[in-house]
C-alpha positions in Angstrom: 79.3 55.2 65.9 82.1 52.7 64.9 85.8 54.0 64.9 85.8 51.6 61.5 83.0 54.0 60.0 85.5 57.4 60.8 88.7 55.8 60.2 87.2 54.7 56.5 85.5 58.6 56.4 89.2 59.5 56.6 90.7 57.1 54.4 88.3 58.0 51.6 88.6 61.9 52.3 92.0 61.7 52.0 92.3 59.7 48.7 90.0 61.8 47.5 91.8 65.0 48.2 95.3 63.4 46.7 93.5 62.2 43.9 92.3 65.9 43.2 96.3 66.7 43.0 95.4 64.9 39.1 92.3 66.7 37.4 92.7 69.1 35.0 89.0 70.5 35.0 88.7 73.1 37.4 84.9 72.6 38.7 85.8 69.1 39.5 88.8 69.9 41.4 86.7 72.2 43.8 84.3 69.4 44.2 86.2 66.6 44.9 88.8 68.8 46.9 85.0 70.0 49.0 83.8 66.4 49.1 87.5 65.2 50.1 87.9 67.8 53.0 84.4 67.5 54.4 84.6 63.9 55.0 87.8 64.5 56.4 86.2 67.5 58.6 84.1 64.9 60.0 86.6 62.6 61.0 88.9 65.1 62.9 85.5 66.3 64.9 85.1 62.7 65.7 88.5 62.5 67.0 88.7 66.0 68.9 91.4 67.4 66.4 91.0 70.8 66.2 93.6 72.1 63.9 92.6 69.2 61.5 88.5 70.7 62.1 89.7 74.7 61.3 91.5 73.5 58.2 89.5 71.4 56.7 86.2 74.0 57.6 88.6 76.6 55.9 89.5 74.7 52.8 85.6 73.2 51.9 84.6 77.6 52.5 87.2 78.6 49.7 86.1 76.0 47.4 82.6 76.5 48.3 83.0 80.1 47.2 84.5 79.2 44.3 82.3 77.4 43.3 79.4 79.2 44.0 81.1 82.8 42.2 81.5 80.4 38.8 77.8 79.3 39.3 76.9 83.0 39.2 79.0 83.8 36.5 78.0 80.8 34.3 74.2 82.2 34.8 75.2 85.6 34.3 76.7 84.8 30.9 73.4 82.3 29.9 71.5 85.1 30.5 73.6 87.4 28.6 73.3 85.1 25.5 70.0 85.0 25.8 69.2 88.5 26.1 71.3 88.9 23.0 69.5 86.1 20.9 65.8 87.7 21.8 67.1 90.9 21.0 67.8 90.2 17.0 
């Protein structure tokens, strides 16, 4: 592929991940922070980097399971309320 293509991939990870440094709503944080790091994950396997590769692989796993545990937990509370609501 182009280096134009990977050095843009980068670019946009990275303003992405500095732009997460300014929102306030959790969720979105992990997903733009995941979004931000994976496209810069593929840019430093492009380029061979592997301490760039293990950090960024490392940072979109904590997010992932973050994100993933409050997806669990939002359904665990739904069902919760509506266990509650058929019961009366």
């Amino acid at each position: 592929m182009d280096a134009l293509f990977f050095d843009t991939l980068s670019w946009l990870g990275l303003a992405i991940c500095i732009g997460a440094f300014f929102i306030k709503d959790i969720f979105m944080l992990r997903l733009a922070t995941l979004v931000g790091c994976t496209l810069m994950g593929v840019y430093y396997t492009h380029i061979d980097v592997a301490q760039g590769m293990v950090s960024n692989v490392i940072l979109v796993l904590i997010n992932a399971f973050y994100l993933l545990k409050r997806s669990a937990e939002e359904n665990e509370v739904e069902q919760t309320l509506e266990d509650a609501r058929t019961s009366t």
